[in-house]
N, C-alpha and C positions, 0 to 999 in steps of 0.2 A: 751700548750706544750704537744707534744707526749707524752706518756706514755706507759707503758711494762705493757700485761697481760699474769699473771701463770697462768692457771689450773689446778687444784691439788684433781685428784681422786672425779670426777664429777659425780654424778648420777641425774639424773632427772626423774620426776616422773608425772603421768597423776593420780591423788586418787591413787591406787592400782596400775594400772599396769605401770611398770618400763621400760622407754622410751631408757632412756642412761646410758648404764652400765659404769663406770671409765673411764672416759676421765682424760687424764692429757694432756696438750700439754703447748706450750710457743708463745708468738706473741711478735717479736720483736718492738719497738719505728719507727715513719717511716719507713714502712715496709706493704704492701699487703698479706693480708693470706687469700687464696681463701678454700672454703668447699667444696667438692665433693663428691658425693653418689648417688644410687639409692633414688626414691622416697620410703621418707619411715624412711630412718635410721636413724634421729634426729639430721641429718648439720645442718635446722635452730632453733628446741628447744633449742642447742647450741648455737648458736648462740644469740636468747632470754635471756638465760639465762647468757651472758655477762653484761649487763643492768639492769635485772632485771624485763622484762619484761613477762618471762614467769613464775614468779608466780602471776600475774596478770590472770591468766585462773583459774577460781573457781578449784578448788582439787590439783592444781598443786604444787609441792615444789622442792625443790634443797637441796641434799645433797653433802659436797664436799667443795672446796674453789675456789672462783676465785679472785684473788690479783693483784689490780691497782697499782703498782708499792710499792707492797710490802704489801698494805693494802686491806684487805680481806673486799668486797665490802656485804659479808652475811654477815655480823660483826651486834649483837644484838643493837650496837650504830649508824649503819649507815643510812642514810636517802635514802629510793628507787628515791624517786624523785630529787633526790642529782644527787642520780648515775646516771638517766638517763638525765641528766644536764649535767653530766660529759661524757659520753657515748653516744654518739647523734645514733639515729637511721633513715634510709631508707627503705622503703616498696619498697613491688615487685612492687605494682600499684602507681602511684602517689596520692596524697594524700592532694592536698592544699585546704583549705578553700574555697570550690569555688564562692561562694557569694563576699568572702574579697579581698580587694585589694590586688595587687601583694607586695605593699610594705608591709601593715599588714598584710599577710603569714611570710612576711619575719623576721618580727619581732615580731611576737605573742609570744615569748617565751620569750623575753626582757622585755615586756607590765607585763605581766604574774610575772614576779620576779618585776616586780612594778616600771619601769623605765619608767618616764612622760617625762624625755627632749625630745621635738620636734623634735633638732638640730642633739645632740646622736642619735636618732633612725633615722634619715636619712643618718646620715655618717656611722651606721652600717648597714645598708639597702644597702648603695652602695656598703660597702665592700663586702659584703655579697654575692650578685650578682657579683662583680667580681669573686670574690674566685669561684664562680658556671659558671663562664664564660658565664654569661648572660645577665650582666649589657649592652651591647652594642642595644640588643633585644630589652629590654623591657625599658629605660632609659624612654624614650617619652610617653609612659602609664604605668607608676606605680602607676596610681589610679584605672586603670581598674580591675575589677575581674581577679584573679590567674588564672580561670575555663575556661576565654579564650584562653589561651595557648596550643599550641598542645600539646602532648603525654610526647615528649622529653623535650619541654619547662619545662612543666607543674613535671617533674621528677627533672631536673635541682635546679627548684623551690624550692622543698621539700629539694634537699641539701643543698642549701641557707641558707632555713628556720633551717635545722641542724649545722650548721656552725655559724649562728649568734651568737648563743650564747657560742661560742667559747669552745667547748669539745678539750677532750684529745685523744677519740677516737670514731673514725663513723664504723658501722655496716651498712650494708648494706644487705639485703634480695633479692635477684635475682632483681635487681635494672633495670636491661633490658628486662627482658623477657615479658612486655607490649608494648616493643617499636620496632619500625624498625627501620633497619641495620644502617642506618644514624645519626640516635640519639642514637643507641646502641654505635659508634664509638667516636660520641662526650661524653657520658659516659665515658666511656672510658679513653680518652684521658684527662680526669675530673679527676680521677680517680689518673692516672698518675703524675700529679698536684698536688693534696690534698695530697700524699704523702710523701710532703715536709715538711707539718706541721702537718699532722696526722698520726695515726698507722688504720688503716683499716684494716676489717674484713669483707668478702664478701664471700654469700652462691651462688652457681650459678649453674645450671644442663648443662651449657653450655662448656663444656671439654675446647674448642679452645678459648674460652673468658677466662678461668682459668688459660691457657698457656701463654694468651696476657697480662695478668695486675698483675697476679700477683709473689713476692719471693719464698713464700713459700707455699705447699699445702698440704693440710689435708683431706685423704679418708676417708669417716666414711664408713661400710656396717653394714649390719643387721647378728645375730649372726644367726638368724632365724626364720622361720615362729611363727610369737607372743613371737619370743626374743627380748631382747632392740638394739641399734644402738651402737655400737662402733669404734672408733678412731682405724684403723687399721695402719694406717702409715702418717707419719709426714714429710716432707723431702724438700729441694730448689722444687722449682715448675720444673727446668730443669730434676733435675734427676726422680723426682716422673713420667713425661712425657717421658723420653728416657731407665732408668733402675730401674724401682720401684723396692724393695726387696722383697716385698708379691704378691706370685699368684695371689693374690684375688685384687689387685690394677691394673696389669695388665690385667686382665681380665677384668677388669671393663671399661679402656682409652682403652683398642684394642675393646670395643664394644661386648663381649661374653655374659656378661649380661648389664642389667639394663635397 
């Protein structure tokens, strides 16, 4: 089931020096909320940091809240590996087991929580692949290695693999930008799909991809040279694209920097 996340006065932190200064924003339940900024201003530490996977980086921490429908996922009771069970993630490169079969990519995360029916993990294998719009592909070898798949497949794949275990919400890390235009469309249009039962969050340096998939969008920029990244403006993806209210948003989509 979708899920709503707050952020609430976010800082994140590399040891010492301080990445992202107060973030607060909102992602609505089925609903696409694209990241946008130069390189640099911490759209996907943010992004990390929905999950919990960016204090997985030695020195790293989070100050701040971020609240899965209500329940503050820092919380001293909450299980990270919970969260990211809850929270499924997407890398920029694909990422599948390449040795393992297409089906056991699919379901490593089910094996892993300790689930032996044969049966179960084929009917969630197929689902799985459908929901990734793949199952038509690869139906006739899902014993072959994941690592034979092309680029797009092989990305598809790793949604699969995030999806089986049925999260409330997928993060995505510039999920195209290893791929060509053809698989980047089919993404996409994946994308568009998953929306139905997901709340997604997607970082992307790609403006017109930003424009294509998603509601809402969220600028970060940098405050400045060796200052942290902040959330300058929040707004529908249409208006942030046609009438942003900050200089600095406009200048960033009309191409003057970044």
């Amino acid at each position: 089931m979708a899920k709503r996340i707050d952020v609430k006065d976010l800082n994140l932190f590399y040891g010492k020096f301080h990445a992202v200064d107060g973030v607060s924003l909102a992602v609505p339940p089925r609903n696409v909320t694209a990241f946008i900024g130069p390189s640099g201003c911490g759209k996907s530490t943010v992004l990390r940091s929905l999950n919990r996977m960016h204090e997985v980086i030695p020195g790293a921490r989070a100050e701040g809240k971020v609240l899965l429908d209500g329940e503050d996922i820092y919380a001293s009771t909450v299980d990270p590996v919970s969260v990211r069970r809850t929270i499924g993630m997407v890398f920029q490169r694909p990422n599948p087991f390449p040795t393992m079969s297409i089906r056991d990519n699919v379901v490593a995360g089910l094996k892993l929580a300790g689930e032996r029916s044969g049966k179960k993990l084929d009917e969630v294998a197929e689902q799985a692949l459908r929901g990734a719009n793949l199952w038509a592909e690869v139906k006739d070898r899902l014993n072959r290695p994941g690592g034979g798949l092309s680029g797009g497949q092989q990305q598809r794949l790793c949604i699969a693999r995030a999806i089986a275990v049925q999260p409330d919400v997928l993060l995505m890390d510039e999920p195209c930008s290893a791929l060509d235009p053809i698989s980047t469309l089919a993404i996409e249009d994946l994308i568009q799909e998953l929306k139905k039962d997901y709340t997604i969050v997607i970082v992307t340096h790609n403006m017109q991809q930003a424009a294509r998939v998603s509601d809402q969008t969220a600028f970060f920029n940098l405050a400045g040279v060796g200052q942290p990244g902040r959330l300058i403006e929040l707004d529908d993806t249409e208006r942030i694209f046609s009438n942003p209210t900050q200089k600095a948003t406009e200048d960033y989509i009309s191409g003057r920097f970044g």
